[in-house]
N, C-alpha and C positions, 0 to 999 in steps of 0.2 A: 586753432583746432576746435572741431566743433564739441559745445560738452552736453552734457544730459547732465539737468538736474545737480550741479555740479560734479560730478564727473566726465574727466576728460575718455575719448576710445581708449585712450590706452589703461588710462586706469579701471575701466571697466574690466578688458580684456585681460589684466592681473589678478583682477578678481575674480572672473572665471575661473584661470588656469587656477588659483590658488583654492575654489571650492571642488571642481573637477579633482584634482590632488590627494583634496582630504577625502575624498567618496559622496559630494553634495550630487553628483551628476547621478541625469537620470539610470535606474536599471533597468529599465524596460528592455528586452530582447532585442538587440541588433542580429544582424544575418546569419545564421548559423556558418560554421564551417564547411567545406567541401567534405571532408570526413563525418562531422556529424550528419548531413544530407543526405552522401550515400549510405546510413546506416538506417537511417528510418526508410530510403525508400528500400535496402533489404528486408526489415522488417516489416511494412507493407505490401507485401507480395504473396501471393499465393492464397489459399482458400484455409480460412479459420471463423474462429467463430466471434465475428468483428465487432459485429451489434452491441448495442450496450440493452438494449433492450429486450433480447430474449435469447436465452441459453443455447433454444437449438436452432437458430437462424444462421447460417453457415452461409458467409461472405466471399467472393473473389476479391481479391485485390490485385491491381488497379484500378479494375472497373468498378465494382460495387453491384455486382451481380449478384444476387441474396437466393438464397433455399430456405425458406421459410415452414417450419414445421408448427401447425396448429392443429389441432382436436375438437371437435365436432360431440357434444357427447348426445345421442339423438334419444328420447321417450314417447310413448306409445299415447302419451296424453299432455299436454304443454310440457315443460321446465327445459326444454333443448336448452343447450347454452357452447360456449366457442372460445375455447382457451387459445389466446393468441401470444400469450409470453409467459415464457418458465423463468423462474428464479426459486433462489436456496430459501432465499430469507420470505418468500410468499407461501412456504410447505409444498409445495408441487415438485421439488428434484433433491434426488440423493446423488449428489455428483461422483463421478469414477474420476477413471483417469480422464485426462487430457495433455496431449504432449506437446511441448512447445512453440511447435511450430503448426500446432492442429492436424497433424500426419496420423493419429488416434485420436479419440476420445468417444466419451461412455457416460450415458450418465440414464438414472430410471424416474421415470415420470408417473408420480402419484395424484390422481385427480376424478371428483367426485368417485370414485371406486374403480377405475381403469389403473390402471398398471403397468406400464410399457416400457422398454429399454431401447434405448437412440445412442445409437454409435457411427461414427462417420470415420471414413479413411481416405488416405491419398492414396493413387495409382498415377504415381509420374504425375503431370497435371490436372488429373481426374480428382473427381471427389467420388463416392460412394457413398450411401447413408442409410439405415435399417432402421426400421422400427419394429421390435418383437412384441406380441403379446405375452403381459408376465402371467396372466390369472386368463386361463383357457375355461375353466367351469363357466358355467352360464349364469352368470349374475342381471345379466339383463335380457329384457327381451327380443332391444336393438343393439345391435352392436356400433359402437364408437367408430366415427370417421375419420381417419389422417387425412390430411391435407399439408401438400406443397405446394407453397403457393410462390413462383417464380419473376422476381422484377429488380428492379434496381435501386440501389438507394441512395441519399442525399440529395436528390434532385437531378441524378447524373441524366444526360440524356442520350438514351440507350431505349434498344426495341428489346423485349421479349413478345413473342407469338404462338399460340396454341395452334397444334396442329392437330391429326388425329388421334395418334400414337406417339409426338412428342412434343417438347416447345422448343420455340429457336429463337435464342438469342444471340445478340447484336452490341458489342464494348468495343473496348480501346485494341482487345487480343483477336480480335475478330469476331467469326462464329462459334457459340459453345453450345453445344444441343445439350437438351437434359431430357433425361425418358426415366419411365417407371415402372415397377413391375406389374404393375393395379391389372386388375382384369373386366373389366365392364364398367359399366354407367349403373350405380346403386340410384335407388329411389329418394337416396336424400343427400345427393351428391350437388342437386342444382343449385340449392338454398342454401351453399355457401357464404358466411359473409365476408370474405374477399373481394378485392377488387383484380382484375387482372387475369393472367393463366395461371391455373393451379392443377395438378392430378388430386384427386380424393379417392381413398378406398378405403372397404370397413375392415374393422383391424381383426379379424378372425385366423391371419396367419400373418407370417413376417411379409411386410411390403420393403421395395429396396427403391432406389432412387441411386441414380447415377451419370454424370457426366461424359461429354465424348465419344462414347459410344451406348451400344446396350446392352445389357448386363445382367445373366440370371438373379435370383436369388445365392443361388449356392454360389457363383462365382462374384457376386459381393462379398459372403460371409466369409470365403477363402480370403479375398483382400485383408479384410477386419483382422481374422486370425494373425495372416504374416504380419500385419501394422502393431498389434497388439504386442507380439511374443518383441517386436524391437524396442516397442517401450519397455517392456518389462526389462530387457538387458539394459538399459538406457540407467534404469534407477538400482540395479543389483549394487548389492554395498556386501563387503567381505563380513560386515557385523549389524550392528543396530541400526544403519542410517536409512535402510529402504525406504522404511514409511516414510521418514522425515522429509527424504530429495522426491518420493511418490506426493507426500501434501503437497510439498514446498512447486513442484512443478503441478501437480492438479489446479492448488489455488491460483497458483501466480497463471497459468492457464487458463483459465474458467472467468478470469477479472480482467485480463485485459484485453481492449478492447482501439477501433480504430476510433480517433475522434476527428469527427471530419472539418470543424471549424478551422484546424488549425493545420489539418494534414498530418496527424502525428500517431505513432502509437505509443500509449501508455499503459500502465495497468494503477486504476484509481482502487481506494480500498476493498470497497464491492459493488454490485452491480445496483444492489438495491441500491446505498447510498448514492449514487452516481444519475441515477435514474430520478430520484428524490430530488436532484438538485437540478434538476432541467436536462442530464445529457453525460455530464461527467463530473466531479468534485477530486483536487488534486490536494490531500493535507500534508503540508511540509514532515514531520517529521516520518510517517507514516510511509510515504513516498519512498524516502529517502531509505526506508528500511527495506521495501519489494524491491529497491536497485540491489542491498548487500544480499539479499536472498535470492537475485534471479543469477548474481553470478556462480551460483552452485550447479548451473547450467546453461544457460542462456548470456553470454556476457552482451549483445548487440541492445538485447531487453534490460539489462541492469544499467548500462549509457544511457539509454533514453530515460528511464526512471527518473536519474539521478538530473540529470540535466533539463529536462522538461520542470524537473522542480523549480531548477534554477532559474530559469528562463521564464518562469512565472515570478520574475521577483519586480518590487512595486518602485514607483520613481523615487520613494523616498530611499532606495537601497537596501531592503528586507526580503528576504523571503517570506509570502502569507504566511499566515493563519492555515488560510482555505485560497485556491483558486478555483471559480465555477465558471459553469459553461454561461454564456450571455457575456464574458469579458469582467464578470465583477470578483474582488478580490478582498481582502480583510486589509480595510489600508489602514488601519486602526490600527492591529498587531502582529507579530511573528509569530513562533513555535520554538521548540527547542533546537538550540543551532548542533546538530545533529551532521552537518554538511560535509565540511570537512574531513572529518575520521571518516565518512563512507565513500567519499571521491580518491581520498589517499588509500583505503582498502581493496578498492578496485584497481588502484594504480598499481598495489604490491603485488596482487594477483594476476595483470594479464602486459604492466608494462608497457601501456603506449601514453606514450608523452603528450600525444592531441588531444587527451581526454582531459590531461592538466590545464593545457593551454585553453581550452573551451570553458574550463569548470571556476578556472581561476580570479579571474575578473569577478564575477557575481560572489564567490565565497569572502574576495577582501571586500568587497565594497558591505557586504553581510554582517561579515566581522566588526568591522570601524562602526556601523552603524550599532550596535549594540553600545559601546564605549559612549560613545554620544549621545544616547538615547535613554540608556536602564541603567545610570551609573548613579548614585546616592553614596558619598561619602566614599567614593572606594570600592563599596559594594555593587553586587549586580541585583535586579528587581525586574519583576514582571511590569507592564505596562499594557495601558491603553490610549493612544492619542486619538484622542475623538473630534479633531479638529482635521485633519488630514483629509486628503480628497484623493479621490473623487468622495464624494459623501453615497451610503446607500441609507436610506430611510428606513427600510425594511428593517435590518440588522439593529435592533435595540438596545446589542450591551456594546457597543462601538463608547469611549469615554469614557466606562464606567468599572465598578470593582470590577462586576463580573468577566466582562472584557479581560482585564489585567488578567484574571484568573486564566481565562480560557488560553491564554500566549501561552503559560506552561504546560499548556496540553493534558493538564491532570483537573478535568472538569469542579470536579467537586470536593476535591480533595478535600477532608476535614483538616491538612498540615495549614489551609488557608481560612479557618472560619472566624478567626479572629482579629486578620490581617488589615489594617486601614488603609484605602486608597484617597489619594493625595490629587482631588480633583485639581488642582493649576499645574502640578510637575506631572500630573496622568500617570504616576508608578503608585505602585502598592507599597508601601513602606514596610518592606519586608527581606532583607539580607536572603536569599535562597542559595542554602549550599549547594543542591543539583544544579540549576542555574549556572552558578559561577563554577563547580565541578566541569561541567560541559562545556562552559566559555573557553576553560583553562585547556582543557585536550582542542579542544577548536582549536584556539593558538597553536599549539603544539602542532597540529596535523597541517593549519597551512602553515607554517616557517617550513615544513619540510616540504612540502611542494612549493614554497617559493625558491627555494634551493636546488630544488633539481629543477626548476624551472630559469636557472641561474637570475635571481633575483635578490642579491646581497642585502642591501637595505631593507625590504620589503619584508624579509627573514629578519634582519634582525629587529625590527619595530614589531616584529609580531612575537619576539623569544622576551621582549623586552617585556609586551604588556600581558602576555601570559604566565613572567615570573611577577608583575606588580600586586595581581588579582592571586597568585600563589601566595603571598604573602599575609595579601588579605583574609584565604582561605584561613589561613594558619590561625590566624586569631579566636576563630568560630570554634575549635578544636576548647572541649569540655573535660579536663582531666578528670572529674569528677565522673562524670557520667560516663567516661570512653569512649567519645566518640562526638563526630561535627555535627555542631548545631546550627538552623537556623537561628535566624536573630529577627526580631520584632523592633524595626527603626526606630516605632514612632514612644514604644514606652523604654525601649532600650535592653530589653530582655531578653534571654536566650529561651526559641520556645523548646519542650521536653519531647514536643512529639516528634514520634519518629515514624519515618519512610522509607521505603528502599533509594530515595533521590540521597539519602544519609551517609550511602555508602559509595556515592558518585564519587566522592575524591579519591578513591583506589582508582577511578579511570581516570584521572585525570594525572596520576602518579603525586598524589599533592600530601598521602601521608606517610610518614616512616614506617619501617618495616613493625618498629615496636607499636605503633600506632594501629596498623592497621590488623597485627593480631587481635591485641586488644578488640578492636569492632568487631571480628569473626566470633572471638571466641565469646562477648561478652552480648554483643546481640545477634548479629548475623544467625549465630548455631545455638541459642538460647528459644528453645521448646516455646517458651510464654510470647515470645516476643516476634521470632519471624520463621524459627524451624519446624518442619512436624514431616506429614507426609505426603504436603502439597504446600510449595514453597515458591515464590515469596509473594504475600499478603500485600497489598499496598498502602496498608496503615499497620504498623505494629498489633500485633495478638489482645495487648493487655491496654487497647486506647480502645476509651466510649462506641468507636464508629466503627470498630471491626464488627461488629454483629449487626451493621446496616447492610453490609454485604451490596453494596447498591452501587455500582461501577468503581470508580476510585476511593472511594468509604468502602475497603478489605477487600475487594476483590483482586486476584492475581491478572496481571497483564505481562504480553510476552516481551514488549519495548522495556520494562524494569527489568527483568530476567536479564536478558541481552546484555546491558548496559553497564549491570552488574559483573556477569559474568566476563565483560572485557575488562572491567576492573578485576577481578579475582587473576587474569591473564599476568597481570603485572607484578605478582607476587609470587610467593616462593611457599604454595601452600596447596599443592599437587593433589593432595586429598580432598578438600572443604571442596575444591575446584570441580572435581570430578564428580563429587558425590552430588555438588549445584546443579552440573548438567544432565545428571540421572533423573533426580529428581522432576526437572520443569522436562523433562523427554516425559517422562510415564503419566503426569496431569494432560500431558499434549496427545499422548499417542492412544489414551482411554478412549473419548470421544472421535476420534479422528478413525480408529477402527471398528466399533461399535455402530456408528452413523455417515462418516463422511465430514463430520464438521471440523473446522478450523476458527473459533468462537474468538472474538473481539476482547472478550475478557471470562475469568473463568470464577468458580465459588471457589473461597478458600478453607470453608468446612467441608463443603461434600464433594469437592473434584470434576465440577459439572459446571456446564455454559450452561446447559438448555434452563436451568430453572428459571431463567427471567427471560422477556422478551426486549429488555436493552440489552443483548448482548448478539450482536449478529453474528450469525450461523458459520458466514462463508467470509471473512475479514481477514485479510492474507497474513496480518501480524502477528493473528496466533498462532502461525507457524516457526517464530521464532524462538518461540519455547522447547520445540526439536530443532533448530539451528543450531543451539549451541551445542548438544549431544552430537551435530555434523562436528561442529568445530573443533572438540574435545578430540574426540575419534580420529578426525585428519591431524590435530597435533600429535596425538600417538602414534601415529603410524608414519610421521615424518619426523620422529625422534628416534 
């Protein structure tokens, strides 16, 4: 028999099958399902706002037919200049609504001193689109140009044509004329800087723009009207939840976008960051949250979220860090394994069994790789392996502490300033109760989709190693203090500081009922420590770093909120619970009606995103701090 290197084929082929087994094969994305295929090409259909590169560029799909809305701002003596992309986070738009499937939306355009409101609607296949002037006084001497400028994108190859009175284009659906309501050739109409057919006209009254046919003004605004008042019944909630399912569908509307490398829709955390990173940035846990929040409307959007995540997972069997556009990925580290609990949430919610079978495979080979990977004694750790490939040269903390650090998704957390990374084992030497809190519901959530996926063994190797790390949990438990500590590997210490990751093992179901009053009543609802009247801080009240206020040094985030509050789900403590979700509702819903923002993280003295510019404007997770107010609310009303 022929052998290699001493190995015979067969022996070889044993060793396959037996790496294969344990989860060594690669996870690079195999074929999607027939289900998952027809579900993204549902969701790439129709006219939305696909672009990742400008807010009011309104896309067909399949084709890639684009309506591009740019501004002209013209002066009587040099400074002209040519806004060609709106974003939240560049100060130029106060986003409105946007509906799901881009059937409404609304948003007002602030810039060098113009003021405009841009809303767009369906009519059956048609689009519609308006731009009013908001500031009618005369602030200037020339008046501001709109410009549509009409072509196609990706490199699709497709005709649009300027005609007289309108342009005609040529895609996959045939001919789709687009005409305007503009009335004449202005004098600074020529000196566009577009390429291609555009209508331009000065924005002295409402200009309308519409497909298929052609269309007063007034019989746009009519459209607008009917599209709007169905959104508006779309998000009616019998009590509090309007605004939250209004964010929750603006944000998750307003972020996602068509990404045409790979043919997919997702929605990445916002546009800015996405735009920042060459096109799109998809971050594991982050992701995985815009799937639990699109299902409060959109279940077609909360599949792809979830699975797009998955399906970005790396040979060594992780889901990143980060996946970005160019094909490059964090092969160094993961995120928090968050997977699980949101694939089996959506399972209990809409019940189809393909969405297990799809999600399954990537979630265990996910799992096992944790076990193998950030395991120290028993314990779970963050990590960095900086030997991994592909290698990116760019990315400098790939190897390194901060690497490790950055897998827990809690940037800068001060719970890690002391933490020692163990450059040959590449983990930080550090026991992390959230970590292993999260690992333990991990297990938990897939043994139960390996079960309804009738997968006996599979179930029970995962009840198995979620009660080993339960066990482990147990140890970290401080009678002294009330409550689970981290542990410091490397000098053997329990550290004192505390996080809301502290109170991760209520979701994990990993402390007693006596246990887990204790942490409510002794930190949880202790005024110094995590309670007041914007809750919860992500460093304890009375630690050095809560008065940095500088991202995860005390500021509030809505991923902790969330996490928590599924932990609070698991206990028998109907009040603390209710009042959790009041509380992160009214810090979420200040900002959100005031401005339109949905902030990345929040101030935990004064109740406000905007005082720092690390905190993005339009970052879909802060809407998860009125999620859980959704969730409270539908448990009471299905009780």
């Amino acid at each position: 028999m022929l052998r290699l290197r001493g190995f015979s084929l067969l022996s070889l082929f044993i060793l396959l099958v037996l790496f294969a087994s344990a989860g060594f094969c690669s996870a690079q994305a195999g074929p999607a399902s027939a289900q998952y295929q027809a579900l993204q090409k549902r969701l790439a259909t129709g006219w939305n706002t696909w672009d990742v590169n400008s807010m009011t560029t309104h896309v067909l799909l399949p084709e890639g037919l684009a309506i591009q809305f740019g501004l002209n701002h013209n002066t009587t003596e040099g400074g002209d200049d040519f806004l060609r992309g709106t974003f939240v986070g560049r100060g130029q738009v106060f986003p409105g609504a946007h509906a799901w499937d881009g059937s409404y939306t609304d948003l007002k355009v602030t810039w060098k001193g113009h003021e405009l409101r841009v809303q767009s609607a369906h009519d059956g296949a048609d689009l519609v689109l308006l731009v009013t002037p908001l500031a009618m006084e005369k602030k200037f001497s020339v008046p501001a140009t709109a410009v549509f400028s009409v072509n196609f994108l990706w490199d699709r190859p497709r005709t649009a044509m300027k005609h007289a009175d309108f342009i005609e284009t040529h895609g996959d659906s045939g001919a789709v004329p687009v005409y305007c309501t503009c009335s004449g050739q202005g004098p600074n109409h020529g000196n566009i800087p577009v390429s291609g057919a555009y209508f331009a006209a000065d924005v002295t009254q409402p200009v309308g723009v519409s497909t298929g046919k052609r269309r007063a003004v007034d019989e746009i605004a009519a459209i607008l009207e009917r599209q709007h008042q169905i959104y508006l019944q779309s998000i009616k909630s019998t009590s509090r939840t309007g605004p939250t399912l209004d964010a929750i569908e603006t944000a998750l509307g307003w972020d996602t976008i068509y990404e045409p490398s790979k043919g997919r829709v997702v929605s990445p955390v916002s546009r800015d960051w996405s735009v920042g990173w060459g096109g799109y940035v998809i971050f594991d846990w982050d992701t995985f949250f815009a799937a639990t929040m699109a299902s409060s409307g959109d279940r077609d959007l909360a599949y792809a979220n979830a699975i797009e995540t998955l399906r970005e997972s790396t040979d060594e069997g992780f889901v990143p860090n980060y996946a970005r556009a160019g094909g490059w990925k964090s092969s160094d580290r993961s995120e928090p394994p968050v997977g699980a609990i949101t694939v089996l949430g959506l399972y209990n919610k809409f019940h189809e069994r393909w969405l297990l079978e799809e999600a399954y495979p990537y979630l265990l080979r996910w799992n096992r790789w944790w076990l193998r990977h950030r395991d120290i004694q028993g314990y779970l750790t963050w990590g960095s392996d900086g030997k991994n490939q592909p290698e990116n040269l760019d990315d400098t903390t790939r190897g390194t502490r901060v690497g490790a650090i950055l897998e827990s998704g809690l940037d800068n957390s001060p719970m890690y300033d002391d933490a020692v990374y163990d450059a040959q084992s590449h983990l930080l030497e550090y026991a992390d109760v959230g970590l292993m809190s999260m690992y333990i519901a991990d297990c938990d959530a897939l043994a139960e989709i390996a079960t309804a996926l009738q997968k006996p063994d599979e179930a029970s190797e995962l009840k198995a190693r979620g009660g080993r790390y339960r066990e482990k949990l147990a140890t970290m438990w401080s009678e002294e203090k009330g409550i689970f500590l981290n542990k410091d590997l490397h000098t053997g210490q329990l550290s004192t500081r505390l996080s809301p990751t502290n109170f991760y093992p209520l979701l994990a179901h990993a402390a007693t009922a006596e246990q887990a009053r204790t942490m409510l009543e002794k930190h949880l609802l202790n005024p110094a420590e995590f309670w007041g009247e914007w809750v919860i801080p992500s460093i304890a009240k009375n630690d050095p770093a809560f008065k940095d206020q500088n991202y995860w040094r005390g500021r509030i985030w809505g991923p902790m909120n969330y996490l928590v509050y599924l932990g609070l789900q698991k206990y028998d403590d109907a009040a603390t619970r209710k009042e959790f979700a009041r509380k992160s509702f009214n810090l979420f819903q200040k900002e959100w009606t005031e401005k339109g923002h949905v902030h990345e993280n929040y101030n935990a003295i004064a109740g406000t995103g905007d005082d720092v510019t690390s905190s993005d404007r339009f970052y879909h997770w802060g809407a998860l701090l009125g999620y859980v107010e959704y969730l409270e609310e539908t448990q009471e009303s299905s009780n």
